[in-house]
C-alpha positions in Angstrom: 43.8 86.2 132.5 40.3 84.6 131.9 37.7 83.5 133.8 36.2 79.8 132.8 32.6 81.4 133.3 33.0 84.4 130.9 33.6 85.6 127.6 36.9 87.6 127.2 34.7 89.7 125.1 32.1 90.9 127.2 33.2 93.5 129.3 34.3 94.4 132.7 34.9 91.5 135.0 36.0 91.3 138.8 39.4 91.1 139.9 39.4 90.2 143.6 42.1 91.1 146.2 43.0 89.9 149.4 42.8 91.5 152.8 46.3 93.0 153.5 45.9 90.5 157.2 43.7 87.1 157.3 43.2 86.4 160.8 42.0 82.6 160.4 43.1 81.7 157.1 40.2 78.3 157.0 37.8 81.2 157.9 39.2 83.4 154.8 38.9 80.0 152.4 35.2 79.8 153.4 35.0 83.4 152.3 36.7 83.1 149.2 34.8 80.0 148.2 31.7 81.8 148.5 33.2 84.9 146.4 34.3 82.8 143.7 31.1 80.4 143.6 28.7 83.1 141.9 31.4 83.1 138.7 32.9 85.8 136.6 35.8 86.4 138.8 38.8 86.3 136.7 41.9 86.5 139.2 42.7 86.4 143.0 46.0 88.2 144.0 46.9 87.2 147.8 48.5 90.8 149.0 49.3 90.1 152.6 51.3 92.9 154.5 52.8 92.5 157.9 51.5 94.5 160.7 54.2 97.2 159.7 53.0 97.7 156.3 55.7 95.6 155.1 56.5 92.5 153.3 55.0 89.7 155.5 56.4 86.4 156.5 57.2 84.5 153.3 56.0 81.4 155.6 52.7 82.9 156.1 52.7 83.8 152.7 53.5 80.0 151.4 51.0 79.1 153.6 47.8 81.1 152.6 49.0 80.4 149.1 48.7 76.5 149.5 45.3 76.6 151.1 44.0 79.3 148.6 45.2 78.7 145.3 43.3 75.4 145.3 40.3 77.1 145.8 41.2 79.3 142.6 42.4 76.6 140.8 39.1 74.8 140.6 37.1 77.5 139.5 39.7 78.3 136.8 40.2 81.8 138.4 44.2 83.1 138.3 46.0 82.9 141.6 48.2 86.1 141.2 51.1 86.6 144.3 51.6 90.7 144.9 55.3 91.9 145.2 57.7 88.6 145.3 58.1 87.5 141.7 60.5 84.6 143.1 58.0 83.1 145.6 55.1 83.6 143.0 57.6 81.1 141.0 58.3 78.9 143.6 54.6 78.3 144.8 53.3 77.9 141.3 51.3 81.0 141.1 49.6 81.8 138.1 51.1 85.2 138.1 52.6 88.2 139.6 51.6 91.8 140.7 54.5 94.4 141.0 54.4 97.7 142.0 56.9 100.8 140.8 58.7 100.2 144.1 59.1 95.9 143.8 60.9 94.0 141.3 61.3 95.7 137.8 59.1 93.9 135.0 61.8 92.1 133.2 62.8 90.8 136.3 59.7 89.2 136.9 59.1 88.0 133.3 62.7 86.3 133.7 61.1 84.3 136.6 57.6 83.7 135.9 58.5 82.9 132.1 56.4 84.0 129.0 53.5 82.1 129.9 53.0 83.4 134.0 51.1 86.4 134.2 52.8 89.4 135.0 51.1 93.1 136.1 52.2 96.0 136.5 51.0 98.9 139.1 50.9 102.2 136.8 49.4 104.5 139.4 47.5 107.5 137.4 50.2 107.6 134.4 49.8 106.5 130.8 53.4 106.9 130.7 54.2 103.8 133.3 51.6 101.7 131.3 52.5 102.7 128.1 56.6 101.5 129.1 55.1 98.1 131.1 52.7 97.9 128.1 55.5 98.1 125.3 58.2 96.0 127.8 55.3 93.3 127.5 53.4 92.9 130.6 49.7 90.9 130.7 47.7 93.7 132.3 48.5 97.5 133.7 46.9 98.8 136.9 45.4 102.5 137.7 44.5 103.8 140.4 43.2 104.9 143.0 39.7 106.1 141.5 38.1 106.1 145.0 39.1 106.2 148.8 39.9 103.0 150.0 40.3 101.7 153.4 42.5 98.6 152.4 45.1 100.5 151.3 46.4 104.8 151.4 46.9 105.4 147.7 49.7 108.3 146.6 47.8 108.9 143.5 44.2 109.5 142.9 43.0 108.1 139.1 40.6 109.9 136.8 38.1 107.6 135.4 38.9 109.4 131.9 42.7 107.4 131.8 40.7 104.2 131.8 38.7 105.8 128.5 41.6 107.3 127.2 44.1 103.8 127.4 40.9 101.9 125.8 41.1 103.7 123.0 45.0 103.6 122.4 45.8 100.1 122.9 44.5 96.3 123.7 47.1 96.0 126.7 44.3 95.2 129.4 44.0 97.5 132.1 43.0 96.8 135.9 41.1 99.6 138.1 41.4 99.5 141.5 40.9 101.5 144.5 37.9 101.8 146.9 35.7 100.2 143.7 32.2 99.1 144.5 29.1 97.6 143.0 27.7 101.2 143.1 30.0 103.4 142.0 31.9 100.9 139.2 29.6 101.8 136.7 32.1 104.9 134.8 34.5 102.5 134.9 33.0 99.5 133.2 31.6 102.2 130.9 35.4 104.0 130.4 36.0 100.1 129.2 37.4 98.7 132.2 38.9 95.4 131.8 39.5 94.6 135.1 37.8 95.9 138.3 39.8 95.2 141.5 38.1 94.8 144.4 39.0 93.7 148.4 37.3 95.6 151.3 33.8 95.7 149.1 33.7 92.2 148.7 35.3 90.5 152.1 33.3 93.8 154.1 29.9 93.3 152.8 27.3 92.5 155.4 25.4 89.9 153.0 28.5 88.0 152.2 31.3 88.0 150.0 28.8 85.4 147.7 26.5 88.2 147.7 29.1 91.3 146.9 30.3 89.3 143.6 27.0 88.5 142.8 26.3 92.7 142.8 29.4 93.3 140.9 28.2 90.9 138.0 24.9 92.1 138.2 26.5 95.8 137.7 28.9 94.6 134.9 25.7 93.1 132.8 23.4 96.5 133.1 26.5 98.8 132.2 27.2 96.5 128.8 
C-alpha cells in the first residue's frame, strides 16, 4: 500500500477515510480530488454506513465506488472497500478493510486473492494483530488513540502499542481514531505506518487540500 509520491521508507503517511454518509457524492469527488492533489496519501477506504449504523445500500455503495475510485486510481492512491470483501472483489477495489465483527481474514484473502490488499481492525490488542499478522494480512489497525466524532470506538489505543508492534515486527500498522495534524505527532514518532484520518481532513475549514497538506507538513518535522 504505497503512495506514487512517497518513499515506503520515509515514515508516517496519511491514510484517508470516508465520511460514514456523502450527501452529494460529485460534491464529495471535488473534495477528495483536492485531498489527494497535495500527495503523500497512500489509500482511500470508502466506509459508508446507513442511517442506522448499518451496512448501507450495496447500490449506493457501487456507486460512490465508480465515481471515486477513478479519482484514486490516477493519483496511484489504494481504493480500499470497508466490511464487504465480495463487493470490494466485484468493483475492482484495490483492497479490503475488515473489522473483528465482518468477514474473517481468510475469507477475505480467498476473495481478493494474494495480490488485493487486505486489513485487519485489531482494536488496542497485540494479540488480534499478531494472529491477522501471522494469518498474513497487508496492514493491522489500532485504535482509537483519540475521541472521534466519525465513529464511537469500544476501545481506547495507547500510543505505546504503536511503539511496541514497531519494534516486534514489519507487519505495517494503521492508527486511527480522532487523529489530527496536531496531535499525530507520538504517533509518527511511536513509528506509525499509517495514520487514518476522516472528519480532520473532510471537516477542516481551509479545505480538505489544505488538511493533507498539514498532515504532510507534520509527517516531515516528526522524521
Amino acid at each position: 500500500m504505497e503512495s506514487a509520491t512517497e518513499d515506503p521508507a520515509s515514515g508516517a503517511r496519511l491514510y484517508l477515510i470516508s465520511p460514514p454518509r456523502i450527501d452529494g457524492l460529485d460534491g464529495f469527488a471535488d473534495a477528495l480530488a483536492q485531498a489527494l492533489a497535495p500527495g503523500g496519501v497512500a489509500a482511500f477506504q470508502l466506509r459508508l454506513k446507513a442511517a442506522d449504523g448499518g451496512y448501507p445500500a450495496a447500490a449506493d455503495v457501487r456507486a460512490a465506488a465508480e465515481r471515486l475510485a477513478p479519482l484514486c486510481r490516477a493519483r496511484e492512491v489504494a481504493f480500499i472497500l470497508n466490511d464487504d470483501p465480495r463487493l470490494a472483489r466485484a468493483l475492482g477495489a484495490d483492497g479490503v478493510h475488515v473489522g473483528q465483527e465482518d468477514a474473517d481474514y481468510d475469507a477475505a484473502r480467498d476473495l481478493m486473492g494474494p495480490d488485493g490488499i487486505v486489513g485487519v481492525t485489531c482494536h488496542d490488542s497485540t494479540h488480534l494483530a499478531m494472529e491477522a499478522g501471522e494469518a498474513g494480512a497487508d496492514y493491522v489497525a489500532f485504535g482509537a488513540f483519540f475521541p472521534s466524532g466519525t465513529k464511537d470506538a469500544a476501545t481506547r489505543a495507547r500510543v505505546s502499542i504503536v511503539e511496541d508492534w514497531t519494534t516486534a515486527t514489519t507487519v505495517p500498522c494503521v492508527a486511527i481514531g480522532g487523529i489530527t495534524p496536531e496531535n499525530c505527532g507520538p504517533l509518527v514518532e511511536a513509528g506509525a505506518d499509517y495514520l487514518a484520518a476522516s472528519a480532520s481532513v473532510w471537516g477542516d475549514p481551509e479545505g480538505p487540500g489544505a488538511a493533507v497538506e498539514r498532515f504532510n507538513q507534520a509527517f516531515v518535522w516528526r522524521r
